[in-house]
C-alpha positions in Angstrom: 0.0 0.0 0.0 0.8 3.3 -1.3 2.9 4.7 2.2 1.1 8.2 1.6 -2.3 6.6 1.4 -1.3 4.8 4.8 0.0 8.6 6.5 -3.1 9.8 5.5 -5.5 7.1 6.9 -3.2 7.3 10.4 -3.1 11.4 10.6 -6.7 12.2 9.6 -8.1 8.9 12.2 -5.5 8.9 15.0 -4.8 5.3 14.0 -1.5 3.5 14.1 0.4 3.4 10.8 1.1 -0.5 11.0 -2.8 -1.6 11.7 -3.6 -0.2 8.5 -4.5 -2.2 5.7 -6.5 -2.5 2.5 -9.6 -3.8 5.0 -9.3 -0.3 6.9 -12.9 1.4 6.5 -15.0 2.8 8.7 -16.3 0.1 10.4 -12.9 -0.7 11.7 -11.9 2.4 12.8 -14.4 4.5 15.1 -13.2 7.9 14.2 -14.0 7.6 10.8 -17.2 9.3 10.1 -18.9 11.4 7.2 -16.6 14.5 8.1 -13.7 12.6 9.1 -14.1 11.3 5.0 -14.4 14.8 3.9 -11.1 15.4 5.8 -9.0 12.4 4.3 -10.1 13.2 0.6 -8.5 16.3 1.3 -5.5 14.9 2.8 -5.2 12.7 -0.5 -5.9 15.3 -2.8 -2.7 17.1 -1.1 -0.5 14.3 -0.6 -1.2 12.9 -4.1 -2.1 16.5 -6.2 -5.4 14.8 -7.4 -8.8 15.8 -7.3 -11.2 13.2 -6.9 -15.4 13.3 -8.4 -18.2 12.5 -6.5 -18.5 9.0 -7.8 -14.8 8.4 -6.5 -15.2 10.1 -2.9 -18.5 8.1 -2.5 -16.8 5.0 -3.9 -14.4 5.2 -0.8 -15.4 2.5 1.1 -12.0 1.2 2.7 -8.7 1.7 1.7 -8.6 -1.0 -1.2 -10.8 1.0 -2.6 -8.9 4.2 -2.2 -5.8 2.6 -3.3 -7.6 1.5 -6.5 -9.1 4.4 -7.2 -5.5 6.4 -7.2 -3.7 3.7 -8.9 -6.8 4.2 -12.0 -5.6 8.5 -11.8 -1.9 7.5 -12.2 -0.8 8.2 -15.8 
C-alpha cells in the first residue's frame, strides 16, 4: 500500500500506521465518520495533487478501494 495513502488514513483517524491495511474502513476504525471522509479526501488530494469526483469520494469505502481508485488517476 501506497505509504502516503497509509500517513493519510493514520493522521486524519488517529490510527497506528502499522494496523492499517486494504480492509481499513469505517467500520474498523471508530473515528472515521462522514466528516472525518471529507477530511481524508482532502488529505489525499494534497499528498497525491489529485482531485477526486463524487462517484470516486463516494466509492471510498475502505482503503482497497482508495488505493484502486488512485492507482486508475496514475498516468
Amino acid at each position: 500500500m501506497d505509504p502516503r495513502l497509509v500517513t493519510a488514513l493514520a493522521e486524519t483517524f488517529g490510527a497506528d500506521p502499522a494496523s492499517v491495511s486494504e480492509a481499513t474502513s469505517p467500520k474498523t476504525l471508530a473515528t472515521w465518520d462522514s466528516l472525518g471522509h471529507l477530511n481524508l479526501v482532502a488529505a489525499l488530494e494534497k499528498a497525491f495533487a489529485v482531485s477526486f469526483t463524487m462517484e470516486e469520494t463516494l466509492a471510498m469505502e475502505d482503503a482497497g478501494a482508495i488505493q484502486r481508485i488512485l492507482a486508475a488517476k496514475r498516468p
